[in-house]
C-alpha positions in Angstrom: 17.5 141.6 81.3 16.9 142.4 77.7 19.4 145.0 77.4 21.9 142.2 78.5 20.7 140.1 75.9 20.7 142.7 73.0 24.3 143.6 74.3 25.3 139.9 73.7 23.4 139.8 70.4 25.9 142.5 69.7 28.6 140.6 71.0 28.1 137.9 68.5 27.4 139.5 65.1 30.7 141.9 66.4 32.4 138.1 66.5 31.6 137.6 62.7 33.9 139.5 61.8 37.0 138.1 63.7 36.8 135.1 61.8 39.1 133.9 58.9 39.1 136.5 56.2 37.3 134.3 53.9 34.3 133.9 56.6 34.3 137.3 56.9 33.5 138.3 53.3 31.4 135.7 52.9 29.6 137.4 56.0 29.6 140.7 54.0 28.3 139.6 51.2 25.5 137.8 52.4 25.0 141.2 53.8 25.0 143.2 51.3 22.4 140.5 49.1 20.4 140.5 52.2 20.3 144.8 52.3 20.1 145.1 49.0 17.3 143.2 48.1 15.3 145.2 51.1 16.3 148.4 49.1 15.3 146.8 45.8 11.8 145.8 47.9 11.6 149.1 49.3 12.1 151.0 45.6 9.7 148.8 44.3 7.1 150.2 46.8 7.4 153.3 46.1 7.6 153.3 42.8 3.8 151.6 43.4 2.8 154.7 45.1 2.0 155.7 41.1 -0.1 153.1 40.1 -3.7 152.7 40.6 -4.9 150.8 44.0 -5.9 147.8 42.9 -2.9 147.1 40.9 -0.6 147.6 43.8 -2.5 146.0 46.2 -2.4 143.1 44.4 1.3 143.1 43.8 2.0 144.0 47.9 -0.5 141.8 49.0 1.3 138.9 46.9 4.7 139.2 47.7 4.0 140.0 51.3 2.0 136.7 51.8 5.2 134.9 49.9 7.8 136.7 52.6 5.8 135.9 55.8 5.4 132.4 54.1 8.9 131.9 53.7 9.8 133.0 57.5 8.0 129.9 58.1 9.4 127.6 55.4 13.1 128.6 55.4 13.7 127.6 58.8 11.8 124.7 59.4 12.9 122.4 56.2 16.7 123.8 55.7 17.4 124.5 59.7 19.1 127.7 60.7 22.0 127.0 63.7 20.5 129.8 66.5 23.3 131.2 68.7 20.4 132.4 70.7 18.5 128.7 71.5 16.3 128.7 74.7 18.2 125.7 75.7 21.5 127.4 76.3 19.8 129.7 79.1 18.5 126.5 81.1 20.6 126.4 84.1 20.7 130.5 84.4 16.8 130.1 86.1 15.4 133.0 84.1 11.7 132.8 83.9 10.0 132.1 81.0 8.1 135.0 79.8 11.3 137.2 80.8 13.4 134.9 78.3 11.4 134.6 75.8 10.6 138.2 75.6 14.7 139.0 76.2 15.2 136.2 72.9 11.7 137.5 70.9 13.2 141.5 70.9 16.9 140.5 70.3 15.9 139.1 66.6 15.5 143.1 65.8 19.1 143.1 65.9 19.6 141.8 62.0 19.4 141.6 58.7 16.4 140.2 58.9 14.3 142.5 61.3 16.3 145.6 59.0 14.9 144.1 55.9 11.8 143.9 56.9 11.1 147.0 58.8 12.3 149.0 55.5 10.1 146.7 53.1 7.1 147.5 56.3 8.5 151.4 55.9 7.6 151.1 51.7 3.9 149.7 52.0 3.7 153.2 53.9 4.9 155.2 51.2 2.7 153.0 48.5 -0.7 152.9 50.9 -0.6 156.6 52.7 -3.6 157.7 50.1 -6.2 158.7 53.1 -6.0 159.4 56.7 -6.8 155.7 57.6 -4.7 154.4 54.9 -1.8 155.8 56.5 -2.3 155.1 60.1 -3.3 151.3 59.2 -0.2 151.4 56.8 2.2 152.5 60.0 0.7 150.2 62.2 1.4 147.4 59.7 5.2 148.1 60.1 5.7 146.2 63.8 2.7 143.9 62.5 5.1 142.7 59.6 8.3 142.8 61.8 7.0 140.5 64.7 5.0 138.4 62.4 7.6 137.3 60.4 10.4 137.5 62.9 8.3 135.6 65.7 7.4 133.2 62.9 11.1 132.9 62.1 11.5 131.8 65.9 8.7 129.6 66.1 10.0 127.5 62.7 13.3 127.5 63.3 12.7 126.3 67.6 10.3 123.2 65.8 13.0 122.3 63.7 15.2 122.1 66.9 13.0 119.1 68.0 12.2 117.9 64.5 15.9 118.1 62.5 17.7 116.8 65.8 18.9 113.5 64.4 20.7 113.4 61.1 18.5 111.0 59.3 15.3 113.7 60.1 17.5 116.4 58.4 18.0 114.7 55.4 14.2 113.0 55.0 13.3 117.1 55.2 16.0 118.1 53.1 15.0 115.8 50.4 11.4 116.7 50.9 12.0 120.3 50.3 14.1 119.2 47.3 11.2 117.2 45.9 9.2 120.2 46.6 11.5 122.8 44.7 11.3 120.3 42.1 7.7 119.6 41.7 7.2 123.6 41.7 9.4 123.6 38.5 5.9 122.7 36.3 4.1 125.6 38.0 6.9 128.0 37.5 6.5 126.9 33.6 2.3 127.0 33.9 3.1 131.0 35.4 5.5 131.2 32.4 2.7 130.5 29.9 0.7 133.3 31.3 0.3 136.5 29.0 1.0 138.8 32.2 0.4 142.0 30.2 -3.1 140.7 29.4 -4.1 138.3 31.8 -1.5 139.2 34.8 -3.0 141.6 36.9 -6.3 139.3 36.8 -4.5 136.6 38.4 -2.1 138.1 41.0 -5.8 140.1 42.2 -7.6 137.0 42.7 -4.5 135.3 45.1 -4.3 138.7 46.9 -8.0 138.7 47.5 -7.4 134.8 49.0 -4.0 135.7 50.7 -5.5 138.9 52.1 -7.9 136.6 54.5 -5.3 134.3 56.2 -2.8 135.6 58.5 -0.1 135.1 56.1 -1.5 138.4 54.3 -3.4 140.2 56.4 -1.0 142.6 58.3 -0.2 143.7 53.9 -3.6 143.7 52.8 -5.4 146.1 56.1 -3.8 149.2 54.6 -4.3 148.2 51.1 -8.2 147.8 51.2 -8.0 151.3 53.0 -6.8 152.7 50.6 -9.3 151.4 48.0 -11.8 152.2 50.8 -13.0 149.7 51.9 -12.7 150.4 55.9 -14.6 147.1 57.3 -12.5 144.7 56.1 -9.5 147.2 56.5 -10.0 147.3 60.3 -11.3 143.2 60.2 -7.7 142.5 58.8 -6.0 144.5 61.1 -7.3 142.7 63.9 -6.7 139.2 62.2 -2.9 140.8 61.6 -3.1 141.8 65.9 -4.5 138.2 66.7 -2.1 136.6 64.3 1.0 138.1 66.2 -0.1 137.1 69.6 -1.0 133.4 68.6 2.5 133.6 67.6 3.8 134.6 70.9 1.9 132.2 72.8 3.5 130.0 70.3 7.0 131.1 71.0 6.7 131.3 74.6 4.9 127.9 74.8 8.0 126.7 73.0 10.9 128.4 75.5 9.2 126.7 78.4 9.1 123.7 76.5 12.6 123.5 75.6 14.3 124.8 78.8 12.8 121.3 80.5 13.4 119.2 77.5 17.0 117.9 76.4 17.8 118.2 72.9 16.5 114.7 71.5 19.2 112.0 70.0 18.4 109.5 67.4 17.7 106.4 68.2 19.9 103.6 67.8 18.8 101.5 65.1 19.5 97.9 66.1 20.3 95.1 63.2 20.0 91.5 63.7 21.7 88.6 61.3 23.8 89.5 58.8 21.2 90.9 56.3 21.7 90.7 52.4 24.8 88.8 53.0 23.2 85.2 54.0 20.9 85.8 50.6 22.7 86.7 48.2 25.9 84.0 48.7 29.2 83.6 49.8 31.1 84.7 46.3 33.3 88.1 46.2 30.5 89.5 43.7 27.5 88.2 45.9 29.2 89.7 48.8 29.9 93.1 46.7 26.4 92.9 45.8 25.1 92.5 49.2 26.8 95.8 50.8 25.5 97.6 47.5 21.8 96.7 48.6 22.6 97.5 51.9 23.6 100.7 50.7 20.9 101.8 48.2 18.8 100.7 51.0 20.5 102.5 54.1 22.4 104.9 52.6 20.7 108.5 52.3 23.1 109.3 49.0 21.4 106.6 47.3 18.1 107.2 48.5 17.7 110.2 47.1 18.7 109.5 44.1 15.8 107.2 43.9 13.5 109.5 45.2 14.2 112.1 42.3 14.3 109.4 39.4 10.8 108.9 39.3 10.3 112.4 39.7 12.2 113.7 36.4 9.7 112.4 34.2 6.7 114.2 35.8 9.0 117.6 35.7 9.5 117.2 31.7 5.9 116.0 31.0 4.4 119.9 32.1 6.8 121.9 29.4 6.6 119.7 26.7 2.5 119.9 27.0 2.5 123.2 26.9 4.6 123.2 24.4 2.3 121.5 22.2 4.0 118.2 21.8 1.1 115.6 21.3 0.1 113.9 24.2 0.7 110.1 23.4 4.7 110.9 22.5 5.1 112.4 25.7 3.3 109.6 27.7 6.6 107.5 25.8 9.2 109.5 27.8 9.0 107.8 31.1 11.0 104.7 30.2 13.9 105.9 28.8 14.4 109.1 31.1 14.4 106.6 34.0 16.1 104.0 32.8 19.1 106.6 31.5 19.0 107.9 35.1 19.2 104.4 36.6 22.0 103.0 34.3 24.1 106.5 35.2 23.4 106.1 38.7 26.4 103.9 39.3 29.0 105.7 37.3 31.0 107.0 40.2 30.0 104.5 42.7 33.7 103.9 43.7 34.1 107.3 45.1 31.0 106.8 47.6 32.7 104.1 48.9 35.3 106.5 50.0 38.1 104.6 52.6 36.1 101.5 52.6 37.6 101.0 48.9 40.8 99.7 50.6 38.6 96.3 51.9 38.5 95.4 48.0 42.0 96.3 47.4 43.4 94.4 50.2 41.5 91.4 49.9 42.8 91.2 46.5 39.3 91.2 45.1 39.4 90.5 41.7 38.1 93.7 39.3 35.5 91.7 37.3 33.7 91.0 40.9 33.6 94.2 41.9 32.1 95.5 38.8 29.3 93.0 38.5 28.6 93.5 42.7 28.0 96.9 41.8 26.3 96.3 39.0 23.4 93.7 40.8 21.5 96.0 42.9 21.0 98.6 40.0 20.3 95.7 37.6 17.8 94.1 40.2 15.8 97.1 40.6 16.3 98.8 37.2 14.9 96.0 34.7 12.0 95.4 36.8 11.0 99.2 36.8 11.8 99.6 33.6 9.0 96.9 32.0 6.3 98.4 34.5 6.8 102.0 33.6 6.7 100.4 29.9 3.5 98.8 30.5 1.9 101.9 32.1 3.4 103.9 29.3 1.8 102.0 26.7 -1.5 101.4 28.5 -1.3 105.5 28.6 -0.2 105.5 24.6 -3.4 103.7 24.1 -1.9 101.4 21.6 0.1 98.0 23.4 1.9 97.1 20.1 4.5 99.6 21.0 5.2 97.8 24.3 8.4 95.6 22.7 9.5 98.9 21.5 9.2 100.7 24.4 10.5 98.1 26.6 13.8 97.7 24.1 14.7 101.1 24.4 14.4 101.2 27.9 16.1 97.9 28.9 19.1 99.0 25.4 19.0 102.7 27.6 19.5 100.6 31.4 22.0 98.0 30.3 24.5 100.2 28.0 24.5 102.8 31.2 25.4 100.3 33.3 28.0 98.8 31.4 29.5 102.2 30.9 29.4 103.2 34.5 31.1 100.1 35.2 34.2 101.6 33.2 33.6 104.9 34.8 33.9 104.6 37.7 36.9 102.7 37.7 38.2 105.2 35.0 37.3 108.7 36.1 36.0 108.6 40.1 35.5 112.1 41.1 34.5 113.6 44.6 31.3 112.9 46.4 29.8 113.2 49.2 31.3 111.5 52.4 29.8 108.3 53.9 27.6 109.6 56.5 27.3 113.2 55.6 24.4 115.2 54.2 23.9 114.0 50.3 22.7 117.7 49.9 26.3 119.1 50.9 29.0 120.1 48.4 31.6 117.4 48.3 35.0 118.6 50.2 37.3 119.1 46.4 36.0 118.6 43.3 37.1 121.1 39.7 35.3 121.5 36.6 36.5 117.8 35.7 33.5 116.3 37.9 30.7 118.1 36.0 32.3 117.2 32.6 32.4 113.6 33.4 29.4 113.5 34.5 28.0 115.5 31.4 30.2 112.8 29.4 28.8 109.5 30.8 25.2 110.6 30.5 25.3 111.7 26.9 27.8 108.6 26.0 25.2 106.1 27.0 22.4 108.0 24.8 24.9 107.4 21.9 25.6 104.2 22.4 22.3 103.3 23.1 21.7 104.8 20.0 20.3 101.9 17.8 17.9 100.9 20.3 16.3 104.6 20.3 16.7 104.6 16.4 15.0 101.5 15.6 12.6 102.7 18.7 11.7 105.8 16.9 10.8 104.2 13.5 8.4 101.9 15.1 6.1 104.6 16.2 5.7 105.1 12.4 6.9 102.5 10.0 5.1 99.1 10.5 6.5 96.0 10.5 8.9 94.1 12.2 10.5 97.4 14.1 9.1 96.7 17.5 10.4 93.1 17.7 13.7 94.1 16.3 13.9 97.1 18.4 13.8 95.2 22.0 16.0 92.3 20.1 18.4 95.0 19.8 18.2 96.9 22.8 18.4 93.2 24.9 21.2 92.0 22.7 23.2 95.0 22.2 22.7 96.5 25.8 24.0 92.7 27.2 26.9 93.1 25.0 27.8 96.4 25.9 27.1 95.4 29.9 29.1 92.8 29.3 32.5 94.6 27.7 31.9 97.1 30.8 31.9 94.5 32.9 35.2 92.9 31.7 37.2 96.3 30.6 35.9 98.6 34.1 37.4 95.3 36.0 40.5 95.2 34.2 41.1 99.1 35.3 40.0 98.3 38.6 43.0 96.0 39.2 45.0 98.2 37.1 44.3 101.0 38.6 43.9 100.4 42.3 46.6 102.2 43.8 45.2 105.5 42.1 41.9 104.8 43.1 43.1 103.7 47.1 44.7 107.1 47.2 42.0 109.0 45.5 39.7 107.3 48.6 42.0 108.5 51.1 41.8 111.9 50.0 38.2 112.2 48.5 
């Protein structure tokens, strides 16, 4: 039985490479990265065979607990698609521990199980120092392997269950995203570090952690043999040993599981009424309006862009601290970085509405009621976030006479981006993401004209916001009547320039509206 599965493991990578030409280099390459960074791994191990003990075992120890870490991470938040799922084998009546062992010892045909076995095959060359060192250091090679590729198998069967619907693979999605983002002040905090002085100090004292859990412990046997210290070598060899049959249980738990369980569907979400429209009114802009809340509340495109707007703030604070900017001007950055982000949030709003665009064009909707139905939700939500974050900026400042100033350039920020996104969007649309699609996929064209409009519209709405942030900036150290003039100004001016965008992004709605029908269709 497992030789017929390792022949049809076979079978399918041999099927890779019948595929178009472009899938098959694409196969290749991914190859290639995937062997050569084992090599790279494998180089890197030897060369710590010349180095002192404690040294490399804190480097080995490290990056081993990050790779079995990752088998676990990879899968479960970003989904793999498994040509070899349980499931498949249901109606076949193979017992479970047959078919799970047949699935479990087909992963060693792979890039994967290769990489790892010749990244196992280097701790050998960097740990064989003693007679124990050596055998613990070969034992540790099928210790890696089935740890990380059972681990692999576990992740990627719990995502099965858990990434089934759409809607749970993009709420992980994002939450990985959030993740990779909030690790971006740590990798500046590890930046800071004088690793020549301070470096092997701090990789020693994870190791010495990461050596104890089961993430680590199959790396770190070996390496505390080598530094002889045999009791907790043969301790962690053993945790390694249990590690890889909890796994197992794990994995075969999970086969019997899923050969009686039916992949689950989403559920149906039921609606009753007619939502946002019965609030908001019966005008062409309140009815614009209403399927714009609808989607910034439904939609998964919008949502995460208002999961990560908050977020952006908190990533910038970290760098500039460390780069010595005084604490009470950085606890001022919050209101303008979100309010520039929530003004630009709309600027190509018209391409998310992809087909649907035609419902506007054939009603004969007038431009300036499109642009300000658009333009409510983001309003609605943005000038009351905007005047918190400036109160709990200020209260952080210490000092409340900057709140007019604060809250000027952040409602002068919010209502010039808005205004120009209005003119945009109805200007320069550019592809996005499909209705109903992942909002973490690559839309389906798009040149290098999307990223330079984009680059345009942000920095255009700094400049135009521009007396606001001047008049913003002299307050914090001119006194007088800057703070009152500065939220006068970013009130007045910002309504103005909401206002022109308004009235000029609905006059090349109507003007344009062939163009932008037949940019839907395609988009």
């Amino acid at each position: 039985m497992v030789a017929q599965f390792l022949r049809l493991k076979l079978r399918l990578l041999a099927n890779t490479l019948k595929r178009s030409p472009w899938q098959v280099v694409g196969t290749l390459v991914g190859l290639l990265y995937g062997l050569g960074f084992a090599v790279f791994g494998f180089l890197a191990l030897v060369g710590l065979r010349l180095v002192e003990i404690d040294t490399a075992r804190a480097i080995v120890v490290t990056a081993g607990t990050l790779i079995v870490a990752g088998t676990f991470i990879v899968p479960l938040f970003f989904g793999i698609d498994d040509p070899l799922d349980p499931r498949k084998f249901s109606l076949f009546g193979i017992d479970t521990t047959t078919l799970a062992t047949a699935l479990a010892v087909s992963t060693l045909l792979g890039v994967p199980a290769l990489a790892a076995t010749v990244v196992g095959v280097g701790q050998v060359v960097t740990f064989s120092r003693g007679v124990l060192a050596t055998l613990l250091s070969i034992l540790a090679i099928p210790m890696i392997v089935a740890t990380c590729l059972l681990a692999a198998r576990v992740s990627t069967s719990i995502g099965a269950f858990a990434l089934a619907s759409r809607r749970a693979r993009d709420a992980t999605a994002l939450v990985a995203v959030v993740g990779l983002m909030l690790l971006a002040p740590v990798v500046v905090l590890l930046s800071e570090v004088d690793w020549m002085v301070d470096g092997l100090g701090v990789l020693t004292s994870f190791a010495d952690v990461a050596g104890w859990t089961p993430l680590g412990a199959a790396w770190a046997a070996p390496a505390d043999a080598a530094a002889g210290d045999v009791g907790p070598a043969l301790i962690k060899s053993l945790l390694s040993l249990g590690f890889v049959a909890l796994l197992w249980l794990a994995w075969r738990a999970l086969v019997a599981h899923m050969l009686v369980t039916p992949q689950r569907e989403a559920a149906a979400t039921h609606y009753s009424g007619i939502g946002w429209f019965g609030r908001v009114g019966s005008s062409p802009a309140g009815a614009i309006a209403a399927r714009s809340i609808t989607y910034w509340m439904r939609d998964a495109r919008y949502k995460v862009s208002l999961v990560i707007i908050p977020i952006v703030p908190l990533i910038m604070v970290v760098p500039l601290g460390i780069a010595g900017v005084p604490s009470d001007l950085i606890a001022l950055l919050p209101v303008p970085v979100v309010a520039l982000f929530l003004g630009w949030s709309i600027h190509n709003d018209v391409a998310y509405d992809n087909t649907a665009l035609w419902l506007h064009i054939a009603s004969n909707t007038r431009g300036r009621d499109d642009r300000i139905g658009r333009v409510l939700p983001a309003l609605a939500l943005g000038v009351p976030l905007t005047l918190v974050t400036s109160v709990l900026c200020a209260w952080v400042y210490g000092d409340w006479s900057v709140l007019p100033a604060m809250s000027g350039v952040g409602l002068g920020i919010l209502l010039v981006g808005l205004g120009l996104s209005s003119v945009m969007s109805a200007q320069f649309p550019y592809p996005a993401v499909r209705p109903g699609d992942s909002p973490f996929t690559q839309p389906q064209s798009g040149n290098t004209a999307s990223a330079l409009i984009q680059t345009l519209s942000f920095f255009a709405t700094i400049v135009l916001a521009g007396p606001a942030i001047v008049l913003g900036i002299a307050s914090l150290f001119l006194d007088g009547w800057y703070n009152w003039a500065t939220l006068l100004t970013g009130v007045v001016f910002g309504s103005f320039v909401l206002w022109a965008g308004v009235h000029l992004g609905g006059r090349l709605f109507e003007r344009r509206a062939p163009e932008l029908l037949a940019f839907s269709q395609r988009n």
